[in-house]
C-alpha positions as CSV (number, residue, x, y, z in Angstrom):
1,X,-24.3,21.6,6.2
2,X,-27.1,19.8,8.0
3,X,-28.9,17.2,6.6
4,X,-32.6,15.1,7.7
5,X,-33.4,11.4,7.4
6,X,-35.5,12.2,4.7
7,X,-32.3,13.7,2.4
8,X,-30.8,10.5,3.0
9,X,-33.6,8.6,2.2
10,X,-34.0,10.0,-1.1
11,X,-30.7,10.0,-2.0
12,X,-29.7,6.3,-1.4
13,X,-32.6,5.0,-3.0
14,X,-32.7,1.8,-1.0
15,X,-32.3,2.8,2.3
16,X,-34.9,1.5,5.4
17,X,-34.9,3.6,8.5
18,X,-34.8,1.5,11.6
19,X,-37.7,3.6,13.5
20,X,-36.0,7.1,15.7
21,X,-37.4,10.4,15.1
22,X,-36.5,12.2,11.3
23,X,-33.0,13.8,13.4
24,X,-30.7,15.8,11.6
25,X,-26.4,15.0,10.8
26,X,-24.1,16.8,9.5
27,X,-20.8,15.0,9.0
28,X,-20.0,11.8,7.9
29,X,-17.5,8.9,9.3
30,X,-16.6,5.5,8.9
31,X,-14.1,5.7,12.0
32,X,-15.6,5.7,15.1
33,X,-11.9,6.8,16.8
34,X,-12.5,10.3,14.5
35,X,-16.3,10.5,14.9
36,X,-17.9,13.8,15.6
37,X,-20.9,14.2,17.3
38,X,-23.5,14.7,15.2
39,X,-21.7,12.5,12.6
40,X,-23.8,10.2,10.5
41,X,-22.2,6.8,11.0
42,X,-21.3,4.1,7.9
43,X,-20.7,1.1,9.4
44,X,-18.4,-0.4,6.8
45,X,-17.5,-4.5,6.3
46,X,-13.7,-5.6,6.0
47,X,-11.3,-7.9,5.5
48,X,-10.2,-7.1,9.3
49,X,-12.2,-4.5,10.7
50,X,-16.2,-4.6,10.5
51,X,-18.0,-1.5,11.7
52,X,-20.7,-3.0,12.4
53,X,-18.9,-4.1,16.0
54,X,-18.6,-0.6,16.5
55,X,-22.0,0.8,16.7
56,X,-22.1,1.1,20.1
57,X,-19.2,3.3,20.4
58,X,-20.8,5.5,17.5
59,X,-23.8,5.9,19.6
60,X,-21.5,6.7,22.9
61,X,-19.7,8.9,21.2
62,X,-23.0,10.9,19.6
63,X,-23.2,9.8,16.1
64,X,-26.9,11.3,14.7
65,X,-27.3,8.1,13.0
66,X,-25.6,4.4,11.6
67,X,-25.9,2.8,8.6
68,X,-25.8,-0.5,8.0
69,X,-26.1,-3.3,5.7
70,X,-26.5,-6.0,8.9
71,X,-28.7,-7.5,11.6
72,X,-26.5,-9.7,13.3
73,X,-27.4,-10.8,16.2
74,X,-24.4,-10.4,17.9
75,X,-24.9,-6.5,18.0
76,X,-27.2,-5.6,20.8
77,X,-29.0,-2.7,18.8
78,X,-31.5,-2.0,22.1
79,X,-28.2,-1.1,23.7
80,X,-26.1,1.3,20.6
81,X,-29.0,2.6,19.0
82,X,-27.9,6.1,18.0
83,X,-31.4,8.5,17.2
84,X,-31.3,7.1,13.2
85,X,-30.6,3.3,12.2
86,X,-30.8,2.9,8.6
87,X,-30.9,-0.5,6.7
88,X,-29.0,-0.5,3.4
89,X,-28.2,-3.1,1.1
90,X,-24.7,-2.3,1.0
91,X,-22.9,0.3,2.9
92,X,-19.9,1.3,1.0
93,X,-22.6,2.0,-2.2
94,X,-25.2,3.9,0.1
95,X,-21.9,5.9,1.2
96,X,-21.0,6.8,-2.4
97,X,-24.7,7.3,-3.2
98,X,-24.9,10.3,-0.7
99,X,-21.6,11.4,-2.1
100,X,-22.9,11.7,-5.4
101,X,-25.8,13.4,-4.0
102,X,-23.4,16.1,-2.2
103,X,-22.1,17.0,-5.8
104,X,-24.9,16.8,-7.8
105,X,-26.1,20.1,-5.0
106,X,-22.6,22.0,-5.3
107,X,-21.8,24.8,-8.0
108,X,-17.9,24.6,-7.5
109,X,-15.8,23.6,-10.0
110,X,-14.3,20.0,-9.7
111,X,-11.2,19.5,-10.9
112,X,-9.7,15.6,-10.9
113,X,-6.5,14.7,-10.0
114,X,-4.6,11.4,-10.9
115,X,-1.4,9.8,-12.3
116,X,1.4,7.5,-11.2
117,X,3.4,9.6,-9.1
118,X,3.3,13.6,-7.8
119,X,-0.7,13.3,-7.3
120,X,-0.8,14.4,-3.7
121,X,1.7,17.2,-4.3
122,X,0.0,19.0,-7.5
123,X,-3.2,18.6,-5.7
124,X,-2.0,20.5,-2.7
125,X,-0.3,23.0,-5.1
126,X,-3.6,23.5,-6.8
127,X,-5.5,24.2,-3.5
128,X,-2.8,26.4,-2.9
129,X,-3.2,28.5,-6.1
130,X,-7.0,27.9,-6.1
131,X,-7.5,29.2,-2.3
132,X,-6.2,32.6,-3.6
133,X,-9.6,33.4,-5.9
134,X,-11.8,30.8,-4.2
135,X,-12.9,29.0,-1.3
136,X,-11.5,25.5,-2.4
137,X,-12.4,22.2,-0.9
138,X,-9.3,19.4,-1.2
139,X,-9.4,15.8,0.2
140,X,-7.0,15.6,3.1
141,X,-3.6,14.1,3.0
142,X,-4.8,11.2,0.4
143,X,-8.1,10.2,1.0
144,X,-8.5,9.3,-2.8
145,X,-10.3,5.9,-2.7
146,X,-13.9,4.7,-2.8
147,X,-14.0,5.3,1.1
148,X,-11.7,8.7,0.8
149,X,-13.4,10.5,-1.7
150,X,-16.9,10.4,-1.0
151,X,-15.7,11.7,2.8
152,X,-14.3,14.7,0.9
153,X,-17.1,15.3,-0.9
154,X,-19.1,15.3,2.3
155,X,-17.0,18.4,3.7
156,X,-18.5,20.8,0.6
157,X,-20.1,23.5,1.7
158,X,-22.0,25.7,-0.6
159,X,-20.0,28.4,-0.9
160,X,-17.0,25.9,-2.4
161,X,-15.9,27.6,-5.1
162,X,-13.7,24.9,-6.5
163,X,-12.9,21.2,-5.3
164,X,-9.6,19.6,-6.2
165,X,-10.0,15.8,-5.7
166,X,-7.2,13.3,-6.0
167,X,-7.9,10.0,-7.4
168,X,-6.3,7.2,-6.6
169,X,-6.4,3.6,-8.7
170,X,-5.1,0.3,-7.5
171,X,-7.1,-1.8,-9.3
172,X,-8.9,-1.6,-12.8
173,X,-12.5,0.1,-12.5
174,X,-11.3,2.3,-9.7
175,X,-10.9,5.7,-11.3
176,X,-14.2,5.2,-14.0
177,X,-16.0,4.8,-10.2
178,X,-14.6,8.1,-8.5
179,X,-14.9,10.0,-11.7
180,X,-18.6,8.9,-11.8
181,X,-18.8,10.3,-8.2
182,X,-17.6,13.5,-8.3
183,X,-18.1,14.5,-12.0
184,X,-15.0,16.9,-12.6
185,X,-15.0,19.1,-15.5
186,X,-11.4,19.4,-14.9
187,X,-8.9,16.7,-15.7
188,X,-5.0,16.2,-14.8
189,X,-3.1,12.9,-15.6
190,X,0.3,13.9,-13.8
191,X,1.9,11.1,-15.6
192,X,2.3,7.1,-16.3
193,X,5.0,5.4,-14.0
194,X,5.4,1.9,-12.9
195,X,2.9,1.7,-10.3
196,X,0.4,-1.0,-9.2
197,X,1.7,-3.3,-11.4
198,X,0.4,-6.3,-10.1
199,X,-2.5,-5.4,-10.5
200,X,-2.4,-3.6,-13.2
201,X,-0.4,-5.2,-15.5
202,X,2.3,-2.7,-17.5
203,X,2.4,0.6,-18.4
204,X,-0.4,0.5,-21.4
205,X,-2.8,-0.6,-18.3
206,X,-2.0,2.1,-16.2
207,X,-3.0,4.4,-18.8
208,X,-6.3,2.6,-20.0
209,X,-6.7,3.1,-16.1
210,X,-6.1,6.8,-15.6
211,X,-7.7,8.1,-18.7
212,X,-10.4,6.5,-17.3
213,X,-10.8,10.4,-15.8
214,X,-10.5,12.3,-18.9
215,X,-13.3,9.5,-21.1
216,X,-15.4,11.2,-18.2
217,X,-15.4,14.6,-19.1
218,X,-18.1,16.6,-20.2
219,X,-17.8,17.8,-23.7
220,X,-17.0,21.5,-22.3
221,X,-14.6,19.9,-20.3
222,X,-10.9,20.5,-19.6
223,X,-7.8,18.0,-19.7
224,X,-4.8,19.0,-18.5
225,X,-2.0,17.3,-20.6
226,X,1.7,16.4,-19.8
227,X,3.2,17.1,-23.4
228,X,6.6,15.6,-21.9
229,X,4.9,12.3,-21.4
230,X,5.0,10.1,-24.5
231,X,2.0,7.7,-23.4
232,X,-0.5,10.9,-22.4
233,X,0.8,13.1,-24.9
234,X,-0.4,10.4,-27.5
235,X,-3.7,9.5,-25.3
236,X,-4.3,13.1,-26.2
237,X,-5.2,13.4,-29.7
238,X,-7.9,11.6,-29.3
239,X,-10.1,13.8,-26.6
240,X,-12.8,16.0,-27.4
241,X,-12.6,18.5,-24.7
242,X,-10.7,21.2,-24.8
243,X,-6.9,20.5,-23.8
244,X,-4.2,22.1,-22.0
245,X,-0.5,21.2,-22.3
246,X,2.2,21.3,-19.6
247,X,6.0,20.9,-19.8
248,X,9.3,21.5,-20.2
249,X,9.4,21.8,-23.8
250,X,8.3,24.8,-26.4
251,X,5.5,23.2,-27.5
252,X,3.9,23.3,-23.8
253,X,0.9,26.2,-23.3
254,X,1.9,26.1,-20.1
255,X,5.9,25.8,-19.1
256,X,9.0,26.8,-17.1
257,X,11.7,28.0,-18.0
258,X,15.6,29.2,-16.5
259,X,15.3,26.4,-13.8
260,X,17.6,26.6,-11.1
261,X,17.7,24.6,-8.2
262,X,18.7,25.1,-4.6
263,X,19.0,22.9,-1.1
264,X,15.4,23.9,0.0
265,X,13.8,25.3,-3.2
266,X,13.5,25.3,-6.6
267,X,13.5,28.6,-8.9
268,X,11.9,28.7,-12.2
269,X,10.0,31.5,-14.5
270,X,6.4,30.3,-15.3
271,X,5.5,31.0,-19.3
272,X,1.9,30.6,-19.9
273,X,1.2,31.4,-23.7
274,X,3.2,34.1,-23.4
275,X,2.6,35.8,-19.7
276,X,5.5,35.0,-17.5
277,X,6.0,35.1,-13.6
278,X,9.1,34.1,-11.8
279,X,8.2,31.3,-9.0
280,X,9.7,30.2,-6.0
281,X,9.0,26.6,-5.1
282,X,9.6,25.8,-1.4
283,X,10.5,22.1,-2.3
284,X,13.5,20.6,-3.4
285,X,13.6,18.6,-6.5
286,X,13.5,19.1,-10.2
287,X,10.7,16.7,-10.4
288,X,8.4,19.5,-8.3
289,X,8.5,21.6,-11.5
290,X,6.3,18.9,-13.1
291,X,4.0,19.1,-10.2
292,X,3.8,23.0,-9.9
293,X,3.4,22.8,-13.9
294,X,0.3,20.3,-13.7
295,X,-1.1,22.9,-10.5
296,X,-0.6,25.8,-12.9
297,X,-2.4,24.0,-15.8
298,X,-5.2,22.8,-13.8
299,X,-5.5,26.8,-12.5
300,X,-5.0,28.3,-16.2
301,X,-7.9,26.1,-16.8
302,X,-10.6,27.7,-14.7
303,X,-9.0,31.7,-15.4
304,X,-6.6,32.1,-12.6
305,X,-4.2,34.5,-14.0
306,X,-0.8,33.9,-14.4
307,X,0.6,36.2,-11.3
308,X,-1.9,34.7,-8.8
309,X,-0.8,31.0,-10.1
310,X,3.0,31.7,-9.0
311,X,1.8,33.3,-5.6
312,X,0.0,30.1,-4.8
313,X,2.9,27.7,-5.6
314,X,5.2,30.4,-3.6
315,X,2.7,29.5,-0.7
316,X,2.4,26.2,-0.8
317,X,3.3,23.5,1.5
318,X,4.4,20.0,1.1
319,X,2.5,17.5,2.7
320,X,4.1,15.3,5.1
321,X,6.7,12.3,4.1
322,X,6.9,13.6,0.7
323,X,10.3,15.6,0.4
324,X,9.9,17.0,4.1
325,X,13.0,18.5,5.0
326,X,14.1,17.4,9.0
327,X,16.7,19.7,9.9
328,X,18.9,17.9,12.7
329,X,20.9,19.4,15.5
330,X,23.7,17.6,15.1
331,X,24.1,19.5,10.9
332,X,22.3,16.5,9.5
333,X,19.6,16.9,7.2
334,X,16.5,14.3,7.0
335,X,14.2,14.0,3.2
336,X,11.6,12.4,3.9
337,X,9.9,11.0,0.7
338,X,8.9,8.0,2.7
339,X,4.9,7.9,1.5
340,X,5.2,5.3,-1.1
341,X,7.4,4.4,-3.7
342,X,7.9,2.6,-7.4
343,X,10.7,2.9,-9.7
344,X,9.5,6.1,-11.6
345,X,9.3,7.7,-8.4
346,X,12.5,6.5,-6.6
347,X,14.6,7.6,-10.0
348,X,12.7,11.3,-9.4
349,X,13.4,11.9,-6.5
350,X,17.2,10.4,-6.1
351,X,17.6,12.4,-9.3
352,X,16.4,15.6,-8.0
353,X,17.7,15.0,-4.0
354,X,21.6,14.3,-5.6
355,X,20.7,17.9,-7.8
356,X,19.5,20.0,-5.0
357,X,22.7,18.5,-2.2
358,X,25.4,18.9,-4.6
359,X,27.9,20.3,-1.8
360,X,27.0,18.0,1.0
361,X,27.7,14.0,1.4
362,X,24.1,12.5,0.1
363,X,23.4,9.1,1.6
364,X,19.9,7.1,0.5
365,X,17.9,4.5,2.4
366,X,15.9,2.4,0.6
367,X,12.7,0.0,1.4
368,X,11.2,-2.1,-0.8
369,X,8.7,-1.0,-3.7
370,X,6.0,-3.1,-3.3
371,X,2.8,-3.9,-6.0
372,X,5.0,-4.6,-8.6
373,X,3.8,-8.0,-9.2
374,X,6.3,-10.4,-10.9
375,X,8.5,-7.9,-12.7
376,X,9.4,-7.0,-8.9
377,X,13.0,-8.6,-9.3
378,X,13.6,-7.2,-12.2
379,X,12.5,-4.0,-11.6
380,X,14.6,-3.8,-8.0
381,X,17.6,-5.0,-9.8
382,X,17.5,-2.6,-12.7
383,X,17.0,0.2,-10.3
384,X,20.6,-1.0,-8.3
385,X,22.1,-0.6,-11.8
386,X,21.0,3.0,-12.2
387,X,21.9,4.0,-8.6
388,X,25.2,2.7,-9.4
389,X,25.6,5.9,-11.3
390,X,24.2,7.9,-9.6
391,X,26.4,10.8,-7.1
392,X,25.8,9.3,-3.9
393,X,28.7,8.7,-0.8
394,X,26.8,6.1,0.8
395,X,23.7,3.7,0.5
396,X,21.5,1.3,2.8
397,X,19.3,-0.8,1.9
398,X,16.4,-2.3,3.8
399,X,13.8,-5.0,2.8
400,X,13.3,-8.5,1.2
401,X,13.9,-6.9,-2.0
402,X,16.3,-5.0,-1.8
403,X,18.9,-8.1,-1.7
404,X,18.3,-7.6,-5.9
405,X,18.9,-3.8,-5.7
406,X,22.0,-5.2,-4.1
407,X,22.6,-7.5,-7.2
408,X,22.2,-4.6,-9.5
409,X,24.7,-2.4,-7.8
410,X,27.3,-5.4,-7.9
411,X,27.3,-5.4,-12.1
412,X,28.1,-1.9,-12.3
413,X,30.8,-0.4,-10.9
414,X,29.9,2.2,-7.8
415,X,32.2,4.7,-5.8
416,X,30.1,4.7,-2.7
417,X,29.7,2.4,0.2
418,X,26.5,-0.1,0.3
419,X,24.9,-2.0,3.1
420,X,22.3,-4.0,3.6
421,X,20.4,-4.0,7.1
422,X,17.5,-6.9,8.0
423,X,16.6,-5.1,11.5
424,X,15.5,-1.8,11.6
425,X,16.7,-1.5,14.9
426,X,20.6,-1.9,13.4
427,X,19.9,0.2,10.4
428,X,18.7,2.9,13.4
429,X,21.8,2.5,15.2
430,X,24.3,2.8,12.7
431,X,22.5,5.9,11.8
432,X,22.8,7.3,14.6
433,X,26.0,6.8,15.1
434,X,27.0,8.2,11.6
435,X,25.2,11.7,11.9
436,X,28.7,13.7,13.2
437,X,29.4,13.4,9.2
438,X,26.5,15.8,8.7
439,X,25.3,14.0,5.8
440,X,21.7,15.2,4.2
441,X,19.2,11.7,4.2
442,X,17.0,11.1,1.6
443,X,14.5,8.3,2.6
444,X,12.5,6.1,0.1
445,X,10.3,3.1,0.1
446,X,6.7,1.8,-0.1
447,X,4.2,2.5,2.5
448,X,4.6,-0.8,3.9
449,X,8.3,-0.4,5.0
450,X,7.1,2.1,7.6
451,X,10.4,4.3,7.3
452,X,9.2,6.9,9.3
453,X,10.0,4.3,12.2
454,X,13.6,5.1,11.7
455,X,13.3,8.9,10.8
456,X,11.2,9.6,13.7
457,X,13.9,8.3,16.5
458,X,16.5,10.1,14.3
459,X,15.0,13.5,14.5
460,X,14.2,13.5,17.9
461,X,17.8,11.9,18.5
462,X,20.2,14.3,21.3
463,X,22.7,15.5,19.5
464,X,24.5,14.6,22.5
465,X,24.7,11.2,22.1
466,X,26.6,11.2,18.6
467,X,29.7,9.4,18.2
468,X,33.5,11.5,17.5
């Protein structure tokens, strides 16, 4: 859509426009290397990166227009003056003022998505299903902050039927403020993990934190409940709004049922009170059925019947680094579930990875989880102790932390080989040696690990050059 000074003006309240003539925008960015001309420019202040040294690039590049909350002499404004210059007090609150603008104009439906761990996945699960009845709006790969949403938001056009917006909290206060923004009537909670505990403190906070999105909901609201989760399922009695339950159990209005599952997929019939549909989920892992169970509750919510809810999750697609299969030449196979991790998630996944690759050797690498605070060594430790049981042929670790993974492997008893690797450049090479065994690769660790620095050289690896 396009947009004048004067809508932005009136919609932040407190912005001063720099003189230019009353131009129009349509986009938004706060990235000057993924500006559009055209693009109105926020020019945002960080702990490394200000944008206000990038205004001249903005205007080179053909922004309509800059915000910012600066006069620093140091920018030569004569010289990057795009057509608009507007003056705001603070640029990341004009940026979610206009985003609150963009939704207050749209008649979609907005559906919220949040919880510990499978966010990203049931939100592209629900776009999936949604895009089927609607023209649905979904916030790219997982723009789900204070910065991420409100750029979402700014891609709705007004035929959006519905929006499915992931959330994302790292700190208290941060789901209450994108909740406030985009006004869902539509709730999901996938679930409360051990995430973000250092900031966040235990388990009881990360639920006063993500039901943050449900306190939020209008009164003819919907929340969409995980019955199997013992802190949401009791978080649930006391909501107003009219609540939907998803699981694996009876009591569930929407659940699965004769789940089997495969190298590359997972097969389940859906049961929503009482229609059924068989789905095919093109995702390894037990734990996806969770996911695809939260999508179908969130569709359920706003009518979409039960046959067009297992199309969708037949159609969907995971996003990258979480469970993305990397067939190798050589036989190999490469999981990458490399996004993030914590130790809800790592047990999930290694759960579901040693389920799905029963008949081939399974080996794990494993980063650190990071943002645990100071349960950190206990946590790493107590997570070597359950991989010790676990059905795996071969294990290496990588990362500061992972010296008390190693500690927790050594008090139980394990059948497989472990190593430890400091360099990612040996952990590489011994990889690449081993690949002749065929094995299948599941990859896990915290953002900052950067594992896809080792998958990466692996996939695009000559098959030639492995060892006999």
């Amino acid at each position: 859509m396009t947009f004048t000074a004067r809508d932005f003006i009136g919609a932040s309240q407190a912005a001063f426009l720099l003189g230019g003539p009353l131009d129009a925008f349509q986009g938004l960015s706060i990235d000057t290397r993924t500006l559009q001309e055209g693009d109105l420019f926020f020019a945002i202040p960080g702990p490394h990166h200000d944008g206000h040294d990038h205004l001249e690039d903005a205007a080179r590049k053909g922004a309509a227009g800059c915000v910012i909350q600066s006069l620093d002499q140091r920018v030569n404004f004569e010289r990057s003056r795009p057509p608009l210059m507007f003056l705001v007090p603070d640029s990341i609150s004009a940026l979610q003022q206009w985003a609150r603008f963009l939704r207050q104009r749209s008649t979609a439906t907005f559906i919220g998505i949040t919880g510990s761990n499978g966010k990203t996945t049931t939100k592209e699960m629900a776009a999936s299903i949604l895009e089927r009845v609607g023209k649905t709006l979904s916030s790219r790969g997982n723009l789900n902050n204070h910065l991420g949403l409100p750029l979402t938001l700014s891609r709705l056009e007004p035929d959006h039927r519905f929006a499915a917006l992931e959330m994302g909290a790292s700190q208290p206060g941060d789901i209450a403020l994108l909740a406030e923004i985009a006004a869902p009537t539509v709730g999901v909670i996938t679930n409360i993990g051990k995430t973000h505990l250092e900031k966040l403190g235990s388990q009881e906070g990360i639920l006063k934190e993500k039901r943050a999105l449900w306190d939020r909901l209008p009164s003819d609201g919907v929340a969409v409940i995980n019955q199997d989760d013992p802190f949401l399922a009791a978080a649930a009695g006391t909501l107003a709004c009219r609540k939907i339950f998803f699981g694996m159990t009876a009591l569930a209005d929407v659940r699965a049922e004769q789940v089997q599952e495969e190298e590359e997929s997972v097969r389940f019939m859906l049961q929503i009170k009482g229609q059924r549909a068989p789905v095919r989920l093109p995702v390894a892992g037990h734990f996806q059925v969770m996911n695809a169970l939260a999508a179908a509750g969130v569709a359920h919510a706003v009518g979409v019947p039960v046959q067009e809810i297992a199309l969708g999750l037949a159609s969907f697609r995971p996003a990258a680094m979480r469970m993305q299969r990397v067939p190798h030449p050589s036989g190999a196979v490469l999981i990458n579930d490399a996004y993030n991790a914590n130790p809800t998630s790592v047990r999930a996944s290694v759960s579901g990875f040693c389920q799905s690759y029963a008949r081939r050797p399974r080996w794990l690498v494993l980063g650190d989880m990071r943002e645990l605070g100071a349960g950190a060594r206990n946590e790493h430790r107590d997570l070597g102790s359950w991989l010790a049981g676990q059905p795996l042929d071969r294990v290496f670790l990588y990362g500061r932390d992972t010296r008390f993974v190693l500690e927790g492997l050594r008090i139980k008893s394990k059948t497989f080989r472990v190593e430890r690797y400091r360099k990612k450049r040996l952990l590489l090479a011994e990889l690449q040696r081993s690949l002749a065994e065929k094995p299948v690769i599941l990859f896990k660790g915290s953002r900052v690990m950067r594992l896809e620095d080792i998958i990466r050289p692996l996939a695009e690896m000559n098959p030639g050059l492995l060892a006999h």
